[in-house]
C-alpha positions, 0 to 999 in steps of 0.5 A: 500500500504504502507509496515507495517512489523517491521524491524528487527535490530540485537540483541546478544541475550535477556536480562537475566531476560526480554522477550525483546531482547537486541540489539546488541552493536553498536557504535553510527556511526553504530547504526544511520542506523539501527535508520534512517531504524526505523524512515522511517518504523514509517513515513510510519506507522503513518505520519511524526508526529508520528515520535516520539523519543519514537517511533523510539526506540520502531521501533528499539528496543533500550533504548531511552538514546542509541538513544539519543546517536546517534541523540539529537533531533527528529528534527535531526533523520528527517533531517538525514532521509530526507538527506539520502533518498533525495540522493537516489531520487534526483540521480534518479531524475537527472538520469532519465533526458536524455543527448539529446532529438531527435527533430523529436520524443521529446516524445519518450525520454520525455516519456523515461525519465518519464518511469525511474523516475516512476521505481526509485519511484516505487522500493523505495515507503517508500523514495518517502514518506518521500520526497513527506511529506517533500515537504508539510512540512507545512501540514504533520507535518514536521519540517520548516527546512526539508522541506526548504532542500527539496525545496533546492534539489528539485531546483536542479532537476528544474534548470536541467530541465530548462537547458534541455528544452533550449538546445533541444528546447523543448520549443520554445514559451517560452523566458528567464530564467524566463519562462523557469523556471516554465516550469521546475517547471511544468514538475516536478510537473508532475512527482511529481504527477504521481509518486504519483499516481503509490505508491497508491492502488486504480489506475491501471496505469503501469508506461510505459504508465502513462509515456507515458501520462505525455509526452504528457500532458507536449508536448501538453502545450509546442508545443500549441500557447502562447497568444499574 
């Protein structure tokens, strides 16, 4: 599934003497991107941990001192990394919640909301591994201190949806700021999940109806008795 074409970074010609194209010369401030562009290709190539300072100038075609030059440390290309791509995902995570839900079909803009964020995930799969990795940064050989700002951003999307859910009264078994927030926390893990599931290349879901699925695994649990 995961894409392995190298990226190609702007070069001014080869150097005199040496089968190597020379990059072009940027500054540090314009040269970062085209960086951070190399570093997601090697974390979709070879995992986080092979996201190496070494690797990420061999992906963007630079000298390991111009590198340097832009991010001091392996640390700081993945946490630049995981700023940038977060942004992009965490604006689809929170435009994909809905300003209202229709109290007589919940699951029409339950399933809705689903269907948007299964789109943002499935238009950017290379973004949502880095996050997905960053989200198990004990595992997948993430730093300690990316995975924090991810859990950081993703609180952010959970504390919307717990908000949401006590305005439309989704979930009416359910009391307090506490429950309503591993509600929340459960309703993303379900999209989590499943957009997971959409990136991989064994399943033959389409996002409408993976979508459609999740809402009602999310309503069943919502709408069921609570014991006493």
């Amino acid at each position: 599934m995961w894409l392995t074409s190298r990226i190609d970074p702007l070069h001014a010609g080869g150097a005199e003497g040496t089968g190597r194209p020379r990059a072009a010369h940027l500054g540090p401030e314009a040269r970062r991107p085209l960086v951070l562009d190399a570093a997601l290709q090697v974390w979709n190539d070879l995992g986080a941990a092979g996201v190496t300072m070494a690797a990420v100038a061999e992906q963007a075609q630079v000298s390991k001192p111009v590198l340097y030059e832009c991010f001091e440390s392996k640390d700081a290309v993945l946490l630049a990394l995981l700023e940038r791509e977060e942004r992009r995902l965490l604006r689809s995570a929170l435009g994909s919640l809905p300003e209202s839900v229709d109290p007589d079909d919940p699951r029409r803009d339950v399933a809705r909301a689903y269907r948007s964020f299964f789109d943002a995930v499935s238009l950017h799969p290379l973004s949502w591994r880095v996050v997905f990795d960053a989200q198990q940064a004990a595992t997948s050989g993430v730093p300690s201190v990316v995975g924090r700002r991810y859990r950081a951003a993703r609180a952010q999307v959970v504390s919307q949806v717990a908000v949401l859910l006590e305005v439309a009264e989704l979930a009416p078994s359910f009391h307090g700021p506490a429950e309503l927030a591993v509600v929340a926390e459960h309703a993303v893990s379900l999209a989590e999940r499943n957009g997971w599931v959409l990136l991989q290349d064994d399943h033959d879901w389409q996002a409408d109806t993976l979508a459609d699925l999740v809402a009602r695994i999310l309503l069943s649990g919502l709408s069921g008795p609570t014991p006493a």
